[in-house]
PASEBA-1860 file (N, C-alpha, C; in nm, 3 decimals):
! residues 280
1> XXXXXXXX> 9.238/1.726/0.760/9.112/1.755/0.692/9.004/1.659/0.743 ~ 8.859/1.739/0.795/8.746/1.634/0.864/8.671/1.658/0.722 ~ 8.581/1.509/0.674/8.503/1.529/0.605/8.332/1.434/0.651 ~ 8.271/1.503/0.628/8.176/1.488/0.697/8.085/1.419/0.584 ~ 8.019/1.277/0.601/7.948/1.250/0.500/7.832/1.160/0.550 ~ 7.695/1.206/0.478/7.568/1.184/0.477/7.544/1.032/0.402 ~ 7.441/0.952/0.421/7.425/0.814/0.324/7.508/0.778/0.291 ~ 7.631/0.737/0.384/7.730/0.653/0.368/7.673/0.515/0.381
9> XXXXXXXX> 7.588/0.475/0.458/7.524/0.314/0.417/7.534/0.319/0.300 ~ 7.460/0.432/0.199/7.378/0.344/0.077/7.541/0.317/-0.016 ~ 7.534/0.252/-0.138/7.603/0.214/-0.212/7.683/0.333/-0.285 ~ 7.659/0.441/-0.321/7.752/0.540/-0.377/7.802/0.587/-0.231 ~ 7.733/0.625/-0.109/7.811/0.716/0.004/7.909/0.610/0.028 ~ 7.921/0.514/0.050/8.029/0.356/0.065/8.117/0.444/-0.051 ~ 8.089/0.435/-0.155/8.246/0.439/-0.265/8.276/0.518/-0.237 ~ 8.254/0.646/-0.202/8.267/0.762/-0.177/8.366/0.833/-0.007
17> XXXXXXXX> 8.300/0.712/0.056/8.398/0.742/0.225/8.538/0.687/0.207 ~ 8.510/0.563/0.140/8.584/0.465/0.123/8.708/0.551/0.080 ~ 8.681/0.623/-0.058/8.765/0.700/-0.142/8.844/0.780/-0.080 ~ 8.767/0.835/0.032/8.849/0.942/0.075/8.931/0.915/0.209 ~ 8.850/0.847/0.278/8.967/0.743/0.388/9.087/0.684/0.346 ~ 9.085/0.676/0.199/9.200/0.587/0.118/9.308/0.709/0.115 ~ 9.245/0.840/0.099/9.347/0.929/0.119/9.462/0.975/0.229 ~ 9.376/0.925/0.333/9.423/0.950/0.458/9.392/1.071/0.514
25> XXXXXXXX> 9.195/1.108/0.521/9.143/1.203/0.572/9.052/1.123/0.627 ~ 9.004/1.216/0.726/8.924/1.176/0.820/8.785/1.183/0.782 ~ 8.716/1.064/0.802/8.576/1.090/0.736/8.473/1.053/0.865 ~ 8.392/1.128/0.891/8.259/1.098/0.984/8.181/1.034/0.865 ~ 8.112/0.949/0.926/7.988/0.917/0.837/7.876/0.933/0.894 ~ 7.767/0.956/0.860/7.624/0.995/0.940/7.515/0.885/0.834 ~ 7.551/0.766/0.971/7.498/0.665/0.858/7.344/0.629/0.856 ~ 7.254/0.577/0.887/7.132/0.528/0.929/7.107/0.381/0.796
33> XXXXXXXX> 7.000/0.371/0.819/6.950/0.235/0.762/7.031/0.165/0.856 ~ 6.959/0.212/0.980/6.952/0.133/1.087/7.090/0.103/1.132 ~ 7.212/0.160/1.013/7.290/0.227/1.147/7.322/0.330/1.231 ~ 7.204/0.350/1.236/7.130/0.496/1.314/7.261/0.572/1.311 ~ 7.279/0.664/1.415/7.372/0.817/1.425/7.302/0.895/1.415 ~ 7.219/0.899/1.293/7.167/1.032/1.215/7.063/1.046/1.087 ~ 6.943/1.112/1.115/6.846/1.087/1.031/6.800/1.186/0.981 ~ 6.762/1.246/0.830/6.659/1.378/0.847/6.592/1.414/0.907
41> XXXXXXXX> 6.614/1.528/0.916/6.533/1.627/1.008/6.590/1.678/1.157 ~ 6.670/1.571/1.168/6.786/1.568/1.307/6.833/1.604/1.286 ~ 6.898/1.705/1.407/7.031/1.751/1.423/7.164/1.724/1.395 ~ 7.236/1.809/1.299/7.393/1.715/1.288/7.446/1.671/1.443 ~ 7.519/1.549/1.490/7.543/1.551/1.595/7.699/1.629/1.610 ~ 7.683/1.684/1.679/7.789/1.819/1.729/7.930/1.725/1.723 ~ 7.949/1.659/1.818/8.082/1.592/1.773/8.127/1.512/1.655 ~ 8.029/1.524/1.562/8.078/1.505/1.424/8.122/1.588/1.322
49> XXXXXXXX> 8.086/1.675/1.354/8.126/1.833/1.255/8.165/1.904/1.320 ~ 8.215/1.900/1.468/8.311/1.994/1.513/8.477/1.978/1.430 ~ 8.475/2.086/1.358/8.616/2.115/1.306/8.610/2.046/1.179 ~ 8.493/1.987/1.117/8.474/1.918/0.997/8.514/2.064/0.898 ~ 8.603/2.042/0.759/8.645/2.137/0.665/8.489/2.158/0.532 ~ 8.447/1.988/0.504/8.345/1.944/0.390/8.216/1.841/0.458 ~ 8.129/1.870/0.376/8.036/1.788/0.390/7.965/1.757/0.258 ~ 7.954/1.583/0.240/7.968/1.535/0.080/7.813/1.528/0.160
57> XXXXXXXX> 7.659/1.539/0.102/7.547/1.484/0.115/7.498/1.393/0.017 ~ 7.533/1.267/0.079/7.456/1.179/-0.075/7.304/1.077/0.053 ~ 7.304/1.171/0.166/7.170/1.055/0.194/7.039/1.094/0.076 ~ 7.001/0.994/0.069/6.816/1.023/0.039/6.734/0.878/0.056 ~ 6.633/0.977/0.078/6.526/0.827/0.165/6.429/0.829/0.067 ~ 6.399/0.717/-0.049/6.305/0.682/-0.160/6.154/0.636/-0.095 ~ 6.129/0.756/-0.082/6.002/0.820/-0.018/5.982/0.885/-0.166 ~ 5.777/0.870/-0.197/5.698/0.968/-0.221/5.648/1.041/-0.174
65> XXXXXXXX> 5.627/1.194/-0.244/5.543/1.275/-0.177/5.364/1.274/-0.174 ~ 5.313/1.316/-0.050/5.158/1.306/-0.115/5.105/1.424/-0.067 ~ 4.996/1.426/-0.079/4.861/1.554/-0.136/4.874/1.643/0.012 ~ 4.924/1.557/0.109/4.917/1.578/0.283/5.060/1.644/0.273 ~ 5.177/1.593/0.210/5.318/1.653/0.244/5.377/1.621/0.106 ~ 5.373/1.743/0.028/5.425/1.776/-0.080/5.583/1.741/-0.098 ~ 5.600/1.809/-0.045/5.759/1.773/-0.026/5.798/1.685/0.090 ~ 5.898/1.606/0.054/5.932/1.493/0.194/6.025/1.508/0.253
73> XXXXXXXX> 6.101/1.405/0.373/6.191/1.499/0.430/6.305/1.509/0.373 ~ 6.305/1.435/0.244/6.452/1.492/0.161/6.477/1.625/0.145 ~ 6.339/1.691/0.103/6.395/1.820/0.070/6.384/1.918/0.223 ~ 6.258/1.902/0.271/6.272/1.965/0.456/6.470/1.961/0.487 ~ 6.472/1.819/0.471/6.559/1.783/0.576/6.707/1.846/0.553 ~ 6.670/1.820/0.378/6.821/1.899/0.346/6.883/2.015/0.353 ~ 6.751/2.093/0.342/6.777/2.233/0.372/6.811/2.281/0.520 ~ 6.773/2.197/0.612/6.819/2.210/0.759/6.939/2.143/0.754
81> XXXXXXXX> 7.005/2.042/0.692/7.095/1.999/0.685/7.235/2.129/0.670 ~ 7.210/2.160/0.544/7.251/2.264/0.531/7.268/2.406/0.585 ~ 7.148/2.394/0.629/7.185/2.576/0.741/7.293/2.543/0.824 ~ 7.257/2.391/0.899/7.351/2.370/1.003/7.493/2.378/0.973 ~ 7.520/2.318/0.896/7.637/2.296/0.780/7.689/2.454/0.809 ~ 7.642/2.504/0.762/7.693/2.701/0.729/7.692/2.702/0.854 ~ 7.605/2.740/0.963/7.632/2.763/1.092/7.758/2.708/1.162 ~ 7.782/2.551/1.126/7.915/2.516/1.189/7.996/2.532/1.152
89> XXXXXXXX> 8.051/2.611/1.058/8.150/2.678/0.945/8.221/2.596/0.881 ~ 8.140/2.495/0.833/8.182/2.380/0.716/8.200/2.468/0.558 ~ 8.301/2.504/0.548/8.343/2.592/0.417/8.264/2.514/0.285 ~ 8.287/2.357/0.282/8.253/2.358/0.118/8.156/2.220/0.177 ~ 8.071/2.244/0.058/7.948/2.149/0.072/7.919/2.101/-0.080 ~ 7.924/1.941/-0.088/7.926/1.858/-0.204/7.791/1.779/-0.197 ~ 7.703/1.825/-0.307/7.602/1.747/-0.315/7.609/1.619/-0.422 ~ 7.527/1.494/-0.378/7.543/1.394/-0.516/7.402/1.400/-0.518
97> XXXXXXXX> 7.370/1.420/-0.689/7.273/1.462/-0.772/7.243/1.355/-0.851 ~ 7.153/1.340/-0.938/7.115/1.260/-1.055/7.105/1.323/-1.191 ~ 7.142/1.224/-1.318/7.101/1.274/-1.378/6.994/1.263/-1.438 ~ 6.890/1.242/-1.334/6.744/1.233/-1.410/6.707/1.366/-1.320 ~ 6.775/1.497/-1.308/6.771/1.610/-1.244/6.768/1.688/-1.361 ~ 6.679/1.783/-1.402/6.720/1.869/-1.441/6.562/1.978/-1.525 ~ 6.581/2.124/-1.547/6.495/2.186/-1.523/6.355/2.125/-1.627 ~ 6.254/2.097/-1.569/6.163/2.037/-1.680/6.161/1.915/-1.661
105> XXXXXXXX> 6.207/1.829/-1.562/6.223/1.689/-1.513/6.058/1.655/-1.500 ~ 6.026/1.503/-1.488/5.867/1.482/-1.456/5.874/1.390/-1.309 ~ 5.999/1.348/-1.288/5.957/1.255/-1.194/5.990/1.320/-1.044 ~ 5.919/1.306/-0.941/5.935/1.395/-0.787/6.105/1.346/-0.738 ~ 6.129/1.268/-0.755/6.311/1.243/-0.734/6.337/1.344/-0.805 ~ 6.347/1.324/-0.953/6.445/1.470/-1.001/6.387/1.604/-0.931 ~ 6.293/1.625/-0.958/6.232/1.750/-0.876/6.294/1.785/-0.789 ~ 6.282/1.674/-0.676/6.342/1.733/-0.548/6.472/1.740/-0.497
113> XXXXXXXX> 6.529/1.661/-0.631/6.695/1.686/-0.640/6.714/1.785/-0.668 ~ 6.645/1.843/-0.789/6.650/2.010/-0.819/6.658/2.100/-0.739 ~ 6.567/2.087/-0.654/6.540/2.156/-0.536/6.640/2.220/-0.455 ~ 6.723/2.082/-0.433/6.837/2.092/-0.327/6.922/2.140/-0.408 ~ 6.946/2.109/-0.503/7.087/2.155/-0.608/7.103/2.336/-0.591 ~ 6.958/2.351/-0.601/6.952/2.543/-0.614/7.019/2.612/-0.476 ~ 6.964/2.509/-0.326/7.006/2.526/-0.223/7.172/2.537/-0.229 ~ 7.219/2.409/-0.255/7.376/2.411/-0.240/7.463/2.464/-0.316
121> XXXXXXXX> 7.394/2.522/-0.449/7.507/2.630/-0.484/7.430/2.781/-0.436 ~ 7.338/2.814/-0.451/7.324/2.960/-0.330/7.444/2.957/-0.230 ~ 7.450/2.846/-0.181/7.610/2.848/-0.041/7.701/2.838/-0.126 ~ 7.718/2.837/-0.246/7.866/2.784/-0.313/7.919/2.684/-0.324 ~ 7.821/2.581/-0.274/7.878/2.431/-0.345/7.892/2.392/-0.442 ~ 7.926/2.270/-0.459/7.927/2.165/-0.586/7.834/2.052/-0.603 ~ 7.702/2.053/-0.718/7.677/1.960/-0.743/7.692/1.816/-0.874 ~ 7.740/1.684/-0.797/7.729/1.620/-0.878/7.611/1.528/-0.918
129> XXXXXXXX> 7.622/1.572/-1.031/7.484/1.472/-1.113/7.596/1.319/-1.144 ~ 7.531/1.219/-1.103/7.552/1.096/-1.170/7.448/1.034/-1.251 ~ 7.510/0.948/-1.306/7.421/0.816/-1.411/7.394/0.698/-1.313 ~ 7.406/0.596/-1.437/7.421/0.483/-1.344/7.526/0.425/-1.288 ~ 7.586/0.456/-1.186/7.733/0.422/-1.118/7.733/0.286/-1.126 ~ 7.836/0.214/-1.197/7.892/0.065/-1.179/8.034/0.041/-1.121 ~ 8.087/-0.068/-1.130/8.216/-0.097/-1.062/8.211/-0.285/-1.086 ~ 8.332/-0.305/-1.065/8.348/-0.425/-0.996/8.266/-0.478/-0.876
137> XXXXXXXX> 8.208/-0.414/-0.804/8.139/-0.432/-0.692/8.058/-0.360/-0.723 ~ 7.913/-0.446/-0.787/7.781/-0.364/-0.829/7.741/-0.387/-0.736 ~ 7.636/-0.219/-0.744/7.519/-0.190/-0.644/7.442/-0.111/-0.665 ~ 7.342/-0.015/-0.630/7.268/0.060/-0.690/7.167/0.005/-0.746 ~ 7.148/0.085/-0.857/7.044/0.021/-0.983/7.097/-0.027/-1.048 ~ 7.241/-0.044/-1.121/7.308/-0.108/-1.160/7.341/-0.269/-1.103 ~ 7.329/-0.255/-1.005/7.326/-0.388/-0.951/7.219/-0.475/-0.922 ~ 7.085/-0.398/-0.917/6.910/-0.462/-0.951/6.946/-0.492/-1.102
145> XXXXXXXX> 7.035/-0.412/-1.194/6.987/-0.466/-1.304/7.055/-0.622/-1.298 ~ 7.196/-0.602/-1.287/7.271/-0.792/-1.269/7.191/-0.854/-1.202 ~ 7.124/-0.820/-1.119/7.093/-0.941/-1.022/6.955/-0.982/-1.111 ~ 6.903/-0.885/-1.219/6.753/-0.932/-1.276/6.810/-1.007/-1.375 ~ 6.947/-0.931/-1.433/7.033/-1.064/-1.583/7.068/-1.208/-1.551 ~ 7.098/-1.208/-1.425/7.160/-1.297/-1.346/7.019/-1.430/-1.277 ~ 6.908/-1.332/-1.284/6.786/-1.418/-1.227/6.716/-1.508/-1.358 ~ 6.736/-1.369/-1.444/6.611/-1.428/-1.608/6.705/-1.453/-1.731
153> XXXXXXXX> 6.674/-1.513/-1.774/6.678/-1.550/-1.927/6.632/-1.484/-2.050 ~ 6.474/-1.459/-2.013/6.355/-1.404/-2.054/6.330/-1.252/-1.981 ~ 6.386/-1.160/-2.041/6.326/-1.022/-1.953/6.249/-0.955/-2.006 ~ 6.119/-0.893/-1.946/6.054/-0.797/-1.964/6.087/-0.684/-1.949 ~ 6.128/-0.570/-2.076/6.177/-0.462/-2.007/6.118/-0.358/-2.055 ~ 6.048/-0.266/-1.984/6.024/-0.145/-2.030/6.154/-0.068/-2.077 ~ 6.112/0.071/-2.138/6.232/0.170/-2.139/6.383/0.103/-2.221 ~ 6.292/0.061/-2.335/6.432/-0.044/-2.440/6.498/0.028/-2.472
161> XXXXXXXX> 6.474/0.134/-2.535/6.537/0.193/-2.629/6.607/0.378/-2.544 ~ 6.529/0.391/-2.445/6.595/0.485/-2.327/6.731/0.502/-2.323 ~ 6.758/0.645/-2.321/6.903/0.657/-2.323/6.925/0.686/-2.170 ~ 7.045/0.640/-2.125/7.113/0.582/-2.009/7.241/0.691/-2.035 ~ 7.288/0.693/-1.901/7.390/0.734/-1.873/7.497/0.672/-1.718 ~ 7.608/0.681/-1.801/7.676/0.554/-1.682/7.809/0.637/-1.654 ~ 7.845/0.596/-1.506/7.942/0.658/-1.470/8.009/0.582/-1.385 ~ 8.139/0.578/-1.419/8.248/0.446/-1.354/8.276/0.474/-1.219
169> XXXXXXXX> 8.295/0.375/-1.088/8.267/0.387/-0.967/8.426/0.481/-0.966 ~ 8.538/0.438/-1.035/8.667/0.503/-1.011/8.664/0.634/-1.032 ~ 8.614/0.703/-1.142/8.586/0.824/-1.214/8.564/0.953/-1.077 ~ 8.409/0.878/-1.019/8.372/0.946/-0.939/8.435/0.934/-0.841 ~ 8.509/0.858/-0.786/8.620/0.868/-0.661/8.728/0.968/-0.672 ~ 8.786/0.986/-0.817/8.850/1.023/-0.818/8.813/1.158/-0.833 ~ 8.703/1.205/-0.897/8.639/1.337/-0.920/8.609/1.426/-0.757 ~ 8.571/1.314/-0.697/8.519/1.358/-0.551/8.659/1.381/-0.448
177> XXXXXXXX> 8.770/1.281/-0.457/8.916/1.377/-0.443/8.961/1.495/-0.444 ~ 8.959/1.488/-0.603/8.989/1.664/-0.629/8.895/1.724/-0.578 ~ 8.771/1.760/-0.563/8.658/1.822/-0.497/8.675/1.895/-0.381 ~ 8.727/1.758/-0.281/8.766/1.793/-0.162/8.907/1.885/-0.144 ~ 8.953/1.831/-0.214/9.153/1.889/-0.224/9.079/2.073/-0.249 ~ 8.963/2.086/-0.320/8.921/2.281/-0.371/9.004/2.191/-0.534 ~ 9.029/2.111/-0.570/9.071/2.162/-0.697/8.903/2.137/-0.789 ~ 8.789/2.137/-0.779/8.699/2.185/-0.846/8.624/2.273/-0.814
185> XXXXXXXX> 8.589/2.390/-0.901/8.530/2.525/-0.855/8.365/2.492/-0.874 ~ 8.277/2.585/-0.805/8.143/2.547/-0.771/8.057/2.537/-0.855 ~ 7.978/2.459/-0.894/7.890/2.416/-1.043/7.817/2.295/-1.016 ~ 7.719/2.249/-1.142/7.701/2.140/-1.150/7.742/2.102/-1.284 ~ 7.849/1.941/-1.244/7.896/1.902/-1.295/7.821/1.714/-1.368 ~ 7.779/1.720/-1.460/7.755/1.559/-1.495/7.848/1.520/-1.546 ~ 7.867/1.428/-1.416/7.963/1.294/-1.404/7.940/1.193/-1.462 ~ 7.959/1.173/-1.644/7.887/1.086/-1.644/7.957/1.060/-1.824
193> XXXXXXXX> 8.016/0.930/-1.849/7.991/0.930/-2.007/7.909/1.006/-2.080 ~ 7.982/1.120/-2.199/7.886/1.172/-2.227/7.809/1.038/-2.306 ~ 7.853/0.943/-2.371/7.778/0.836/-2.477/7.690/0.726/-2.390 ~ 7.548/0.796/-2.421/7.460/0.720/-2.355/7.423/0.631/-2.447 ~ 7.369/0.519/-2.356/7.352/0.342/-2.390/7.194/0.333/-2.350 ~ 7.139/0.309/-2.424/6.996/0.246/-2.419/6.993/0.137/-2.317 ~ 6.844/0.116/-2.263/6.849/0.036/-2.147/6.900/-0.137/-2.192 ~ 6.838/-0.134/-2.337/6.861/-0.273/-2.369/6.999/-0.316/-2.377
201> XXXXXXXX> 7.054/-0.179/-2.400/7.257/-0.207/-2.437/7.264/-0.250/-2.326 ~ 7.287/-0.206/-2.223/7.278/-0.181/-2.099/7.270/-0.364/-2.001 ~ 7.136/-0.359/-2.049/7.128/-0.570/-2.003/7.178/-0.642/-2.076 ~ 7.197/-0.583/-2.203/7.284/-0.685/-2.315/7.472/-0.689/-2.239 ~ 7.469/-0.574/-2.205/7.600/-0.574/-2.176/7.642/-0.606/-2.052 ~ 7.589/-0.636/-1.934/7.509/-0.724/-1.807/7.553/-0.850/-1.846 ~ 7.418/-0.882/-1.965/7.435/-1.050/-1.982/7.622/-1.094/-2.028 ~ 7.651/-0.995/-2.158/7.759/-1.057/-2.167/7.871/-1.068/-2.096
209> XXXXXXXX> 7.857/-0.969/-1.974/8.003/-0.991/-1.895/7.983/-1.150/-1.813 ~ 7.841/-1.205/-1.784/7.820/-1.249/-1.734/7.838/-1.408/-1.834 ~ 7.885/-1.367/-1.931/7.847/-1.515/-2.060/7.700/-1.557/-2.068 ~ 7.602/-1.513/-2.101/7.498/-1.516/-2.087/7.401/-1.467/-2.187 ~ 7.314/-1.586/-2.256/7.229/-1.514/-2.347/7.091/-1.463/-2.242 ~ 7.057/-1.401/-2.332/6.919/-1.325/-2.249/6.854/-1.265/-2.375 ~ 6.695/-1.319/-2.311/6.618/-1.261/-2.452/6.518/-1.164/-2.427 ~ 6.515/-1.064/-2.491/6.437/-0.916/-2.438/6.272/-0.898/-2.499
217> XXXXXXXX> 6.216/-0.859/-2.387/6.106/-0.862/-2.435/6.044/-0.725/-2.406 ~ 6.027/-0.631/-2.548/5.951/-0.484/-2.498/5.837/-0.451/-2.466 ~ 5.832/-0.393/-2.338/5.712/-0.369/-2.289/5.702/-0.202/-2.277 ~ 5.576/-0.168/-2.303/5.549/-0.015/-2.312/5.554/0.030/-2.177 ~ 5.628/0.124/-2.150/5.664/0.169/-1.981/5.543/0.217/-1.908 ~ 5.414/0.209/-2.012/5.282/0.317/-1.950/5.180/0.173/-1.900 ~ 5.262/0.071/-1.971/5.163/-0.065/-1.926/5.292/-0.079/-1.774 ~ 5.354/-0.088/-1.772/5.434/-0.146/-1.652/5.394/-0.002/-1.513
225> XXXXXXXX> 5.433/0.096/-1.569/5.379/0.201/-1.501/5.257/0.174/-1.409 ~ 5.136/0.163/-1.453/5.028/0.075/-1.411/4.998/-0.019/-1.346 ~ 5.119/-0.148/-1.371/5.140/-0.259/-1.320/5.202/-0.222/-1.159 ~ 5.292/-0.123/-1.136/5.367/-0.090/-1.080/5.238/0.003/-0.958 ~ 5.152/0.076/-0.991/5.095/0.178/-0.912/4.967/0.083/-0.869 ~ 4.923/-0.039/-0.945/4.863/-0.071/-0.872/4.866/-0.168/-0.774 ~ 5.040/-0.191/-0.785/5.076/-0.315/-0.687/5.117/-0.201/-0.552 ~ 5.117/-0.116/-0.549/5.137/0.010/-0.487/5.067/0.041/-0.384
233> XXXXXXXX> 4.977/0.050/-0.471/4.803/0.047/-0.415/4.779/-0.044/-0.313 ~ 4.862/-0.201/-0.347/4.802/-0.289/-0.230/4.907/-0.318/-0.160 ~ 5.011/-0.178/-0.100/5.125/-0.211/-0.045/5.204/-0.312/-0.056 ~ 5.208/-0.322/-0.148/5.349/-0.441/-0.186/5.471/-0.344/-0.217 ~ 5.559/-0.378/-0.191/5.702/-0.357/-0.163/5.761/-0.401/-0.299 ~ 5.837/-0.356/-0.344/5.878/-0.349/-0.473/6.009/-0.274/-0.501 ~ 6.157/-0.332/-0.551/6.242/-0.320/-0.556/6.246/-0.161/-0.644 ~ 6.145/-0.128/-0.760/6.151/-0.011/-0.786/6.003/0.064/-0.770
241> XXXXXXXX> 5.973/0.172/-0.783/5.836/0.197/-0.768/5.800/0.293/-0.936 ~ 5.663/0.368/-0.925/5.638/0.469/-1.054/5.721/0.516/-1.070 ~ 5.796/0.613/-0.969/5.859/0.735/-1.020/6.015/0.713/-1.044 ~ 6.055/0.615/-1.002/6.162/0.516/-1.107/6.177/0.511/-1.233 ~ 6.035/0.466/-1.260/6.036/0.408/-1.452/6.001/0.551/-1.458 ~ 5.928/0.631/-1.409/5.927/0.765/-1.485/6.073/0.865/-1.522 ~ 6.139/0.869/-1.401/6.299/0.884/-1.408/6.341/0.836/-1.551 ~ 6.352/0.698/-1.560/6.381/0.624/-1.678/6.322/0.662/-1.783
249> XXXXXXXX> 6.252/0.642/-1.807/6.150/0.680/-1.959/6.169/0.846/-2.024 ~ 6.165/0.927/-1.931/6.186/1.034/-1.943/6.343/1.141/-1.908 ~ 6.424/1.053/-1.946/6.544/1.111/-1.914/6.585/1.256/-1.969 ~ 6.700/1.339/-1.938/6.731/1.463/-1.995/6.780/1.458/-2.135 ~ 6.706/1.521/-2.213/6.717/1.510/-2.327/6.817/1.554/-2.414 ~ 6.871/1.698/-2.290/6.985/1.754/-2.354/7.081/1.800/-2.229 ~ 7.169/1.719/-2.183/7.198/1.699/-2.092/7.389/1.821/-2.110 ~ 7.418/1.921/-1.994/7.478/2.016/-2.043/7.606/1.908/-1.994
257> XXXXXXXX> 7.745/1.871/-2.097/7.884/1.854/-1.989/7.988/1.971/-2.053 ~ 7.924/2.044/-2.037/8.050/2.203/-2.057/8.122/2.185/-1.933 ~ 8.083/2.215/-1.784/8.148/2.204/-1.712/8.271/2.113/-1.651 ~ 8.183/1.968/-1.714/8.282/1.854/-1.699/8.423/1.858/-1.797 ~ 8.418/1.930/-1.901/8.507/1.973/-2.029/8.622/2.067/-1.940 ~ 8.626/2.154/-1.806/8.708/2.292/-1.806/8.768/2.160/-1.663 ~ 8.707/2.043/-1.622/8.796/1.993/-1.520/8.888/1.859/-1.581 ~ 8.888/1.843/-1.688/8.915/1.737/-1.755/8.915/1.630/-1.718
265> XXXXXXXX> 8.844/1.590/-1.659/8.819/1.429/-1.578/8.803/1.332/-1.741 ~ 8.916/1.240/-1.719/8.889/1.120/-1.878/8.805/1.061/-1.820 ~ 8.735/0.954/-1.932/8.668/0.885/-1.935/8.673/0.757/-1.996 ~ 8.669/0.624/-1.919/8.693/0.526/-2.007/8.601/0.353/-1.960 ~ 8.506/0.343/-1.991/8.447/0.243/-1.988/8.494/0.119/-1.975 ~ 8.506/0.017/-1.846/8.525/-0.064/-1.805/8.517/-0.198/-1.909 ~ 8.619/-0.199/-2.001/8.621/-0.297/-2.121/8.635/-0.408/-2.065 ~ 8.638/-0.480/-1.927/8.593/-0.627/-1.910/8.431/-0.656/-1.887
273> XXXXXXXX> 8.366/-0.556/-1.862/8.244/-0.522/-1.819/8.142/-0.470/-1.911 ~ 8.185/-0.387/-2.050/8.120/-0.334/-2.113/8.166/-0.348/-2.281 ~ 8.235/-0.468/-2.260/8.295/-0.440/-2.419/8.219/-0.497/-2.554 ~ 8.137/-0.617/-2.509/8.042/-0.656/-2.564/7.920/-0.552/-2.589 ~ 7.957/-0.415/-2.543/7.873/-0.359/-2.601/7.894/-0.289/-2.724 ~ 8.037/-0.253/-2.773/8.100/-0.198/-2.853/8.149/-0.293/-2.970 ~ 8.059/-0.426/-2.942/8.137/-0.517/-3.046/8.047/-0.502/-3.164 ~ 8.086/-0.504/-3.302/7.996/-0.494/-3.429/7.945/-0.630/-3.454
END
């Protein structure tokens, strides 16, 4: 079995190759962030998907869109991604999704996750929506958040009371297994505790794995919002941008896991990591 996978640099395509190399299948990766191979809008390179069975797509490039190019090359790119995909007779195609995706979303990430999601099941794929993926080996946004528990004492946080959704780095390894094996049929599936945690649980439960007090300070997400677009404005570089905290602030309100219910994937929260959140 060849499996063919997109944004293997970033931090979920890593858990994800990793996972399935552990199986003892063959994984291409089509990595960039400069370990070039392969970039949107480019061509799959032919000796990577010759005889490939799957292709998992978790690249995306945290690009905005503007007034000049509405859509960016996430969504261009994916959809060429994909024709190619069908053309080289790659049978099953696995998208990784968010769950700040979904119909009625405000921020251009979910949007244009949407986008693609409609694409890859038209072919009969599978999309997964995740939360915030953690592990023993944080990364992601999950791991901006440790490294901000880990920096401050004193945090400013917008989005206190925001409901969160988290999903264990094992869960999804193991979900993305069966995937590949065909033992999950085509849908979108949220991968994800259904029991969402507010952002503050969330750093509270950060600080305590870490033994660590930390004192929270709420800030209205429409003042940071601001703070954020106009440091924007003067090209500064910034670990998150607007449409981040908009993601955040505005999460899915009614988020469907029927599907996740007919594959029975358990669920169980990393009690060296999260138990201080469950303490009375």
């Amino acid at each position: 079995m060849k499996i063919v996978v997109t944004g293997a640099y970033g931090y979920v395509g890593q858990l994800i190759s990793s996972a399935l190399q552990a199986q003892g299948w063959s994984v291409e990766t089509l990595n960039n962030e400069r370990g070039e191979s392969w970039r949107f809008l480019q061509d799959l390179p032919k000796e990577k998907i010759d005889s490939a069975t799957t292709l998992v797509h978790a690249a995306w490039e945290m690009t905005l869109p503007s007034k000049k190019a509405p859509f960016t090359t996430n969504v261009i790119g994916s959809k060429k991604l994909i024709q190619q995909a069908i053309e080289a007779g790659i049978k099953q195609l696995i998208f990784i999704s968010t769950m700040s995706c979904y119909e009625g979303c405000s921020s251009h990430y979910g949007q244009e996750k949407l986008y693609v999601e409609k694409k890859i099941l038209e072919a009969g794929g599978i999309v997964v929506r995740l939360g915030l993926v953690y592990g023993h080996d944080m990364g992601g946004m999950m791991g901006k958040l440790l490294s901000l528990v880990k920096k401050l004492s004193v945090i400013p946080l917008p989005c206190v009371h925001a409901k969160q959704y988290l999903t264990p780095d094992a869960v999804m390894k193991d979900f993305m297994c069966q995937a590949v094996e065909g033992k999950i049929p085509t849908g979108i599936y949220s991968l994800v505790d259904p029991t969402a945690r507010s952002t503050q649980e969330i750093i509270l439960g950060l600080a305590g794995s870490l033994r660590k007090k930390v004192f929270i300070i709420p800030l209205p997400w429409q003042l940071a919002w601001l703070g954020l677009f106009i440091s924007q404005g003067l090209g500064l570089r910034l670990p998150i941008h607007t449409d981040n905290l908009i993601g955040l602030a505005k999460a899915n309100p009614h988020p469907d896991f029927s599907s996740l219910q007919k594959v029975h994937i358990p669920f169980h929260l990393d009690d060296g990591l999260f138990a201080c959140m469950d303490a009375d």
